[in-house]
PLY file of the C-alpha trace (Angstrom):
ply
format ascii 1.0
element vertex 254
property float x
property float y
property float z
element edge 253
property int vertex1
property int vertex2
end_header
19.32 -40.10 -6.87
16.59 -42.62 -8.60
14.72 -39.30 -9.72
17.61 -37.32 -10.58
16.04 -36.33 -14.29
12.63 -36.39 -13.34
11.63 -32.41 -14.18
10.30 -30.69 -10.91
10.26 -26.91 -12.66
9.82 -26.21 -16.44
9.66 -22.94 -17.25
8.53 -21.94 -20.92
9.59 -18.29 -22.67
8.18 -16.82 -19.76
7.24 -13.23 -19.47
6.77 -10.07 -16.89
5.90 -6.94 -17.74
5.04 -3.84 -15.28
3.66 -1.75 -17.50
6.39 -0.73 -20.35
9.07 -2.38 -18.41
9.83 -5.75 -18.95
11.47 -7.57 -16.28
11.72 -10.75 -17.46
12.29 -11.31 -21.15
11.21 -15.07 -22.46
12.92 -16.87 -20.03
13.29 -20.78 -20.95
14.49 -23.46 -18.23
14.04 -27.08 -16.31
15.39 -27.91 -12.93
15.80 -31.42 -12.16
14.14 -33.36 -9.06
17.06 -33.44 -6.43
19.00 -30.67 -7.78
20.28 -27.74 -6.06
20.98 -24.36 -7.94
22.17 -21.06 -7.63
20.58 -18.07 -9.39
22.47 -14.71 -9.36
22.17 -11.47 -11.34
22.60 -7.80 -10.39
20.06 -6.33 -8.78
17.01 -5.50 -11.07
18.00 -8.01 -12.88
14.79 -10.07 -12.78
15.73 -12.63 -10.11
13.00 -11.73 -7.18
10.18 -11.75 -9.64
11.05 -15.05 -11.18
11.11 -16.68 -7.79
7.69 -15.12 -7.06
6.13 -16.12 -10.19
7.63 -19.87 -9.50
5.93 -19.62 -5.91
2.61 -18.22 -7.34
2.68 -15.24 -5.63
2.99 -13.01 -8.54
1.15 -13.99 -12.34
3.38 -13.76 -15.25
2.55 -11.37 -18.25
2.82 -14.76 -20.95
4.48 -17.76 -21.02
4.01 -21.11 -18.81
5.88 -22.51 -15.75
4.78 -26.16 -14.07
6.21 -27.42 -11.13
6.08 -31.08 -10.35
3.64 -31.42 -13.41
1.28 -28.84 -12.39
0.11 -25.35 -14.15
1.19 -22.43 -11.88
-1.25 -20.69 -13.80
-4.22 -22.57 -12.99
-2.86 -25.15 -9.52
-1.31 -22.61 -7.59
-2.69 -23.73 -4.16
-2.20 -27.17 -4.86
1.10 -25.66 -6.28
1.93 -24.09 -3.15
1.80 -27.44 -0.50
4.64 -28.42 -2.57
7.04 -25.27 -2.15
8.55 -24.28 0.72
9.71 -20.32 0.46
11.83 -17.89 2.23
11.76 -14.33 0.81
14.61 -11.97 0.92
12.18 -10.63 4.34
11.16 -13.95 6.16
7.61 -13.14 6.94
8.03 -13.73 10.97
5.69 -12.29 13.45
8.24 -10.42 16.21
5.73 -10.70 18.92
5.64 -14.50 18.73
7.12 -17.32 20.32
9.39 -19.67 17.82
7.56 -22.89 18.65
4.16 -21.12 18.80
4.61 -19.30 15.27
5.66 -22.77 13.58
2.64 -24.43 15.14
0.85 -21.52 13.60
3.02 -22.11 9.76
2.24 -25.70 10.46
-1.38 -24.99 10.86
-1.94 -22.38 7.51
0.17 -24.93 5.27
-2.49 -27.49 5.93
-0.14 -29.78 7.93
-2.31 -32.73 9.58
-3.38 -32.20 13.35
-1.45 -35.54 14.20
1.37 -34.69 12.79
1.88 -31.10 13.60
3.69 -31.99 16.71
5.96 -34.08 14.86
7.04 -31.77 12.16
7.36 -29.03 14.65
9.84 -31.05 16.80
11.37 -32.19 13.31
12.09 -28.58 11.84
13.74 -27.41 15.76
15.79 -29.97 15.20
17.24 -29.84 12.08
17.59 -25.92 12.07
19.04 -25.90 15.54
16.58 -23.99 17.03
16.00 -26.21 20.48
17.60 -23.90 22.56
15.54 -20.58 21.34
11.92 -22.42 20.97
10.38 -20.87 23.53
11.88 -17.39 23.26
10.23 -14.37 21.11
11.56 -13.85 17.84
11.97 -10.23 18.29
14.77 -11.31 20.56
16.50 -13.90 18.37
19.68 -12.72 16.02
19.53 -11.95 12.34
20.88 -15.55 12.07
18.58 -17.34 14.36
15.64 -15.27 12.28
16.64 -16.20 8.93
16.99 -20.32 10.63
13.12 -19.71 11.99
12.19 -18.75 8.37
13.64 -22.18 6.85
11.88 -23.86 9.33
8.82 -22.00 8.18
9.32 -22.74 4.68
10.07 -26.71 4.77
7.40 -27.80 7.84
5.08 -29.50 5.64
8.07 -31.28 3.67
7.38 -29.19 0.50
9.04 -30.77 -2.79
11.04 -27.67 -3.84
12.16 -25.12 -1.75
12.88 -21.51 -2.82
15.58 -19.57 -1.43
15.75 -15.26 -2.11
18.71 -14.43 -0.38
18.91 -16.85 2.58
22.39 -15.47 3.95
21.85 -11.50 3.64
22.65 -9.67 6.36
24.36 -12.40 8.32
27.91 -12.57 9.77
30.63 -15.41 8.60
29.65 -17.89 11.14
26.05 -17.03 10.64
26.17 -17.53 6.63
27.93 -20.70 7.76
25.20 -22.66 9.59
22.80 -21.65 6.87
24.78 -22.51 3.99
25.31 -26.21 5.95
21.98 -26.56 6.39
20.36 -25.81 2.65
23.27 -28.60 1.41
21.48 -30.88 4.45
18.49 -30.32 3.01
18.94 -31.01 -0.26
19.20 -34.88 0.57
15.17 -34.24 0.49
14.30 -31.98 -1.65
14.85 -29.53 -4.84
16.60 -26.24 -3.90
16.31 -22.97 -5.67
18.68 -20.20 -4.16
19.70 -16.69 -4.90
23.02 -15.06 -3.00
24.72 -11.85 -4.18
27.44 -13.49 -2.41
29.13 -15.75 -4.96
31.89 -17.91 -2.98
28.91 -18.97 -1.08
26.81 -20.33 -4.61
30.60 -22.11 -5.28
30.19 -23.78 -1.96
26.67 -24.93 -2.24
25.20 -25.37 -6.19
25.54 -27.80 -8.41
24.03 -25.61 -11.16
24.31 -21.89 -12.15
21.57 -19.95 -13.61
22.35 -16.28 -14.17
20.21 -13.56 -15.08
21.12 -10.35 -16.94
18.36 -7.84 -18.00
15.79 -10.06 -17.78
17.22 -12.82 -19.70
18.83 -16.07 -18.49
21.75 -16.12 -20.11
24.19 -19.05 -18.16
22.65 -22.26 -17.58
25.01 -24.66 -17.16
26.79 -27.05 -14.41
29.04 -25.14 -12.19
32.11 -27.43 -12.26
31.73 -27.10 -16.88
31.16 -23.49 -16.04
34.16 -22.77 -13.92
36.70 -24.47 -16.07
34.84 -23.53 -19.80
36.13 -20.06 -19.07
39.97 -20.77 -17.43
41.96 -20.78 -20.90
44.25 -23.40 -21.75
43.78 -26.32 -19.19
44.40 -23.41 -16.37
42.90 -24.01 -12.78
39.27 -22.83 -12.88
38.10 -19.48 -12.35
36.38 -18.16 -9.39
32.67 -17.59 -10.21
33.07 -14.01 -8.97
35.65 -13.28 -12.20
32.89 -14.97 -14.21
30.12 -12.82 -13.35
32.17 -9.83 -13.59
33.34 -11.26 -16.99
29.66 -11.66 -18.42
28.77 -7.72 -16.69
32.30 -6.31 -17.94
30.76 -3.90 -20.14
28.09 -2.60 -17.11
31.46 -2.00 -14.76
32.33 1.68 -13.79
35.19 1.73 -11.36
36.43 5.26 -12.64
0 1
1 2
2 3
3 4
4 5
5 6
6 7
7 8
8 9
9 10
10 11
11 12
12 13
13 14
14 15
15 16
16 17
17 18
18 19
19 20
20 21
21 22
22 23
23 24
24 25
25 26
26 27
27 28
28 29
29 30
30 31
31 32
32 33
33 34
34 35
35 36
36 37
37 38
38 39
39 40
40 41
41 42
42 43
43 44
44 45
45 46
46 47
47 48
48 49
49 50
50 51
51 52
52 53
53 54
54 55
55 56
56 57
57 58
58 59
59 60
60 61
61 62
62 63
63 64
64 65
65 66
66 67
67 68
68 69
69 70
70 71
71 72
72 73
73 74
74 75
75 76
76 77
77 78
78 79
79 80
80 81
81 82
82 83
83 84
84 85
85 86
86 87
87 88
88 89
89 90
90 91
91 92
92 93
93 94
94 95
95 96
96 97
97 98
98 99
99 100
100 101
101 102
102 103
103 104
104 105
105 106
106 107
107 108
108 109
109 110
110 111
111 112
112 113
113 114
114 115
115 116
116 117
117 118
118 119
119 120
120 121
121 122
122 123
123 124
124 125
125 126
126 127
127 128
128 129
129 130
130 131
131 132
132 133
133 134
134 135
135 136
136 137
137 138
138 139
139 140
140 141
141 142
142 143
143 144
144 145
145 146
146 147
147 148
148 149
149 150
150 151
151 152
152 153
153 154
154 155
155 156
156 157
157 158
158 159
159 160
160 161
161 162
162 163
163 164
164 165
165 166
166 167
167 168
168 169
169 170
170 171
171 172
172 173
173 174
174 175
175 176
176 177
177 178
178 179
179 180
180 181
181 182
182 183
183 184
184 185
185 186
186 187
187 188
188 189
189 190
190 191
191 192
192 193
193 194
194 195
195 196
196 197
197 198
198 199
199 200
200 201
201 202
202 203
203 204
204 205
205 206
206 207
207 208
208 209
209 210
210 211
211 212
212 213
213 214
214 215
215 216
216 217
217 218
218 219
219 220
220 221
221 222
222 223
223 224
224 225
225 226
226 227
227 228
228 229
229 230
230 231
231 232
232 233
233 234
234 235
235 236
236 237
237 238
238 239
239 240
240 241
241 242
242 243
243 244
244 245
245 246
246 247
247 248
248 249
249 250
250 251
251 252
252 253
């Protein structure tokens, strides 16, 4: 990809306090335009308030974070027409048709009149949602939900889209269609992700950031990071046995 080292996030020994707790401990990192990457740590851990500080819904206690060259500090609505997000919650209204509450997300994230059509017809299509557009999203499945939230979160063709837990709650064939569909959409844009389920970050991310106690402590490229920790030329480990390695000392299985 031309822009493949262009930075779209830099995050600078950022900081989040609430009150005496600290949740996120001078955290330091760049993602890359194009790439896609997997965050995990345990819960508490510090991952959903990093993602909402990076979406500007939450300030940080110190520290600096610019996305696509812009101060989330200071440019956070300008900020925000170049992020697409889906929370761990997808913030759907149950009492609303599919194709009527995406003219409505297309509408609040400023997408032109002319184009609204467009993008609406675009996002049904690529999240396989034709067959359920004019059906109430009370009625849809957990899966169908969560695919109505991605099209929520990439209808005005955001930059860098955020991703808290995009599979929870889903069956196998459910986790399936979303997992194929974040990798299709990474041909466009800069993905951010967070799974507690791990095989599914092995299928999906090129890159593995991992949180522990409020400090990133694995930033590296998950093929290096699979194989740095396999011994002597072994086959590489699974990054479940990784994360367990790096939270041995947390483990009670007594």
């Amino acid at each position: 990809m031309e822009n493949k080292h262009i930075d779209m996030i830099i995050c600078k020994q950022l900081c989040k306090n609430y009150g005496a707790f600290q949740a996120l401990k001078d955290v330091s990192f760049e993602i890359h335009r194009g790439d896609i990457v997997g965050f995990l740590g345990r819960n508490g851990a510090g991952k959903t308030s990093l993602m909402r500080i990076l979406t500007t819904y939450l300030p940080a206690s110190s520290g600096t974070v610019f996305i696509d060259g812009l101060d989330v500090g200071k440019d956070s609505l300008a900020i925000r027409q170049k992020i697409g997000y889906l929370p761990e919650n997808p913030p759907l209204y149950d009492n609303m048709v599919v194709k009527d509450y995406l003219r409505f997300a297309a509408e609040i994230k400023d997408v032109p009149a002319n184009q609204r059509r467009r993008q609406i017809d675009k996002v049904l299509e690529q999240c396989q949602l034709l067959q359920v557009q004019t059906k109430t999203i009370a009625t849809l499945s957990k899966g169908y939900k969560q695919r109505v939230g991605i099209a929520q979160a990439i209808i005005h063709e955001p930059q860098l889209l955020i991703l808290d837990e995009p599979t929870s709650g889903l069956d196998p064939i459910q986790s399936l269609q979303v997992r194929k569909l974040i990798q299709n959409l990474n041909d466009e844009r800069t993905v951010l992700f967070s799974s507690h389920t791990l095989a599914e970050i092995e299928q999906i991310a090129e890159r593995v950031l991992m949180i522990k106690n409020g400090e990133i402590i694995v930033d590296q490229p998950l093929d290096e990071l699979l194989h740095m920790h396999n011994g002597d030329g072994g086959p590489p480990l699974s990054l479940e046995s990784i994360f367990i390695q790096y939270h041995n000392e947390e483990l009670d299985i007594s």
